[in-house]
Structures are given as C-alpha cells and as structure tokens.
C-alpha positions, 0 to 999 in steps of 0.5 A: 080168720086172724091169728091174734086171739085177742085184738081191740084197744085199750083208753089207757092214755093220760089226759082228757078220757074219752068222752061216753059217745066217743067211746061207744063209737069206738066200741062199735068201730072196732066191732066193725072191724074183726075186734074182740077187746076193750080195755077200759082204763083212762089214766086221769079218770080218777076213779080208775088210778087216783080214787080207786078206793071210792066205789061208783056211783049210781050214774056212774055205775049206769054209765059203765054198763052202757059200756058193756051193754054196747060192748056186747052187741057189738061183740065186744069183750069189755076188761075193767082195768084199775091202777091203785099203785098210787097209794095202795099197800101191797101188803094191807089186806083191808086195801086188798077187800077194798080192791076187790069189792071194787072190781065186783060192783064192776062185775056186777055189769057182766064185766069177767076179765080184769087189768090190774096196772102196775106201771108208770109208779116210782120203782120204790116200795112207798109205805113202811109196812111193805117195805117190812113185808118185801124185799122189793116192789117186783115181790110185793107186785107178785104177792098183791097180783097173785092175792087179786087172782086168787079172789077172782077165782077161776070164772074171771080173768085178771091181766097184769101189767108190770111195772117194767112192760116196754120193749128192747128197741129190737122189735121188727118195726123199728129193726128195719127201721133201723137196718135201712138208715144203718146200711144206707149211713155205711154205704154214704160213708163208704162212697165218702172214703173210696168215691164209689157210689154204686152201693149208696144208689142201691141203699139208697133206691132201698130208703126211698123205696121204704119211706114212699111206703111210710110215706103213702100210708101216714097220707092216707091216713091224715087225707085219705078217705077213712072211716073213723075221722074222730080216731084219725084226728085224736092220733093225728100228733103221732101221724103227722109226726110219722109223716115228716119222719117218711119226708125226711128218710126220702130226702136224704135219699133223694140227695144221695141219688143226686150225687150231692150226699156225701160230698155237698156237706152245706145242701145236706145241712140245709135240706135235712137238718129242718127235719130233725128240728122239726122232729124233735120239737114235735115231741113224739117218738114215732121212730124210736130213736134210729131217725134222729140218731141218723139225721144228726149223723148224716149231717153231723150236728150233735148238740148236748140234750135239751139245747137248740140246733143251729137251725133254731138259734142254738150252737153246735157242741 
C-alpha cells in the first residue's frame, strides 16, 4: 500500500493541452499504475485562466464529463482547477458568483474537489479596489481563497496554489545531487594543492557510481521498453536533458580516475565544457543549478549570463 495519499498528475503546463485522447489515455495509464488524481488544469486552455468567466458550452461541457466518466472507472479522482488571477478582482463579489457558478457547472458532472491557482501572476494587487481593500496580494489571495471554500461547503474540496509554491534548492534529490559534485569538486581541488589523490578516487568512484545510476534510468526511459511511448515522448526535453547531465557527471569522474583532473587543465576544458554547452542550450533545469555551477568550476569557465561559452564562439569573462 503507498504511503502517499494522494498520487496522480496534473495537465497544468503551458502551451498545447492535451489532446481529449491523449488525455483519457493518460487518465487510464495512471489507473494502471496505483494512481488516484487528476488534476485538470491546462494553462493555455482558455477557459480555465484567460476566460474563466465564460461558463462551457454544451460540448465542451460533455467533453469534460467524459474526463470524469473515464476517471471513474479507471478510479481515478478528477479535480477541476481554474486560474482567474489574470483578471479576477479579489475583492468584487460579482467575480466571486461568476467564480463560483463556474465551478458548479463543473460540479454538475460529479466533479467535488477544487484547485484554485494563484501562481505565475505579477506579485502586485492589479485594480484600484483591491488595492483599497488589501494591503497585499498574500491578504486578498487569503481573504478570495477563504470566500471560495466557504461556498464549497463542507461536501467538496477546494486545493489552493500560492503565488509563491516552489521549493528552497534543498530538496533530497537535488541535496545529494549537490553533496556528491560539492565533495568530488573539494577532493579535485585538494589533490590539485597537496597532489594526493586517494580521496578524489574515492569521491570520484562515488560520482561515477551516482551518475551510472542517473545514467541507466534516463536509458531506460528514452530506449527502454516502457509502457506509455506518448508520455516518454512529450517529457522527452527533460529526459535527454537528464541524460547528458548523467554523461557529464561521469566524464568528469571518469578524468579524475585517470589522473588527468585536476592537473591536464586543456582535456578537462575540452572533455567538459561541450557538456555544459550543451546543457545550457537545452534550456531545461533538470539539475537545479548544482551541475552548471560544477562544470563551469571544474573548468573554470565563467562568462557573464546570456553571453556564449568559448566552445560556442564567445569569450571567457
């Protein structure tokens, strides 16, 4: 039995929604496999953010039904989230009712349990009346999500998502992460001061043993046999950006077992920087930012943000 009350996923992502198969499909793989929740919440489906006001459609309306209908079966929890921070006025009771008479055409499918999404919004209160009624966006997020629970009611459940909802950079994944290359860039720089090198080896064998792991599971995912081909495909930026990043963390142990890092400053310029080209022209932060942090130490190339590196045609600092 998981321990996680609450699993599933959420279409909350900018640019093209999924598509009314993609997503039932979606719906039944995760059904599959131990999943309870789905969040529907597509940032560019206009009327979730955009038009929030505008109540569905017939046929948009059946085609959210089948959502649920297909959820259930499948055993599925479906939660209907909106974003109206866009334009909503916190403290307008006419947009309150038109907020509310919307979630209850969507309770009208069986639909209990709410998302109201506060985040990605300019961290400003926007219109003149509000700025009158609160001091601050965190009181008139607070007062509007508190008036939206209270008209719930006790039989459904309302999730809010917080303007500010990201973490500190200290989560596990990314403190080892972190720990390894830290320790590994310290037992570099040591062997670099004293030319003793049995503790590099050993951070060293620790890296390459990490990133083998790092390594095998984005394999498996972008080649391997797996069950959900569509979903592999569409996370396929991030997973091949996680790849190079496992490549990377490998070489760089991989040179220091050899014996030419620290010491061959030209092999370890031209083995790794390629890496952190690479990363940074991917444009996905898979690795927070420990991995580019550690590469352009390792071989001391720093340039001022947005400029090329040298392996692209640009000029060290």
């Amino acid at each position: 039995m998981s321990p996680f009350a609450i699993r599933g996923v959420i279409e909350g992502f900018y640019g093209n929604p999924w598509t009314q198969e993609q997503r039932l499909d979606h719906i039944q793989f995760i059904g599959r496999h131990g999943m309870n929740t789905f969040v529907y919440g597509p940032k560019d489906d206009p009327l979730v953010r955009r038009r929030w006001r505008e109540p569905y459609d017939e046929a948009a309306l059946a085609r959210l039904g089948q959502v649920v209908a297909v959820a259930s079966d499948a055993g599925i929890d479906v939660v209907y989230a909106i974003s109206p921070g866009l334009s909503v006025r916190y403290s307008s009771a006419a947009d309150l009712a038109v907020l509310l008479a919307k979630l209850d055409q969507v309770g009208s499918l069986g639909v209990t349990r709410f998302a109201l999404l506060l985040d990605d919004l300019p961290p400003d209160l926007a219109h003149e009346e509000d700025r009158a009624a609160y001091p601050d966006l965190a009181t008139a997020h607070a007062a509007f999500a508190g008036a939206v629970a209270a008209a719930l009611g006790p039989e459904r459940d309302l999730v809010v998502c917080p303007l500010v909802y990201h973490g500190r950079g200290d989560e596990p994944y990314l403190a080892t992460l972190a720990a390894a290359l830290a320790a590994f860039a310290t037992a570099a720089d040591e062997a670099g001061e004293t030319g003793e090198t049995d503790r590099l080896h050993a951070e060293a064998t620790a890296l390459r043993g990490l990133a083998e792991t790092l390594l095998t599971a984005a394999d498996q995912l972008l080649g391997g046999d797996v069950a959900n081909a569509p979903l592999i495909e569409e996370c396929r930026p991030w997973i091949e950006a996680f790849e190079v990043g496992a490549r990377a963390m490998c070489r760089a142990a991989d040179l220091a077992i050899e014996g030419r890092l620290p010491g061959d400053h030209d092999a370890v310029i031209a083995e790794l920087l390629p890496y952190l080209a690479e990363l940074r022209r991917r444009r996905v932060r898979v690795f927070g930012d420990a991995l580019d942090m550690f590469l352009a130490d390792t071989t001391v190339t720093h340039v001022r943000p947005g400029r090329l590196l040298p392996v692209e045609g640009g000029e060290l600092r």
